[in-house]
C-alpha positions, 0 to 999 in steps of 0.5 A: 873428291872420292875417298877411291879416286883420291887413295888411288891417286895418292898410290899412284904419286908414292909409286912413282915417287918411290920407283924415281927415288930408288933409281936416283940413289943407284945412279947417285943422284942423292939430292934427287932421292932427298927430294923424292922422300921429301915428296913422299912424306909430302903425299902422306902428309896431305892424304892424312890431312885430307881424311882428318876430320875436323871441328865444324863451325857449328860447335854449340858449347862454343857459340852459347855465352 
């Protein structure tokens, strides 16, 4: 996936997210907005994972013995 597509669905998902915690804090519906910052540090979470890079298998000082 591209680095665009996956930002701008990331964006999308926290927005809409944000827009559906907010309206249940206001019709007092806290466990709704509970779950809806859980989903928010959830993207976060992810979005970061998925742009971290990570040690390949390929490392030379850990495959000569």
């Amino acid at each position: 996936m591209k680095l665009s597509k996956r930002y701008l669905i990331t964006i999308i998902a926290g927005l809409i997210l944000a827009a559906l915690a907010g309206l249940s804090v206001f019709k007092g519906m806290e466990g709704l907005a509970s779950a809806c910052v859980a989903g928010i540090m959830t993207i976060l979470t992810t979005y970061i994972w998925g742009e971290t890079k990570r040690p390949s298998n390929q490392n030379t000082n850990e495959n000569e013995k």
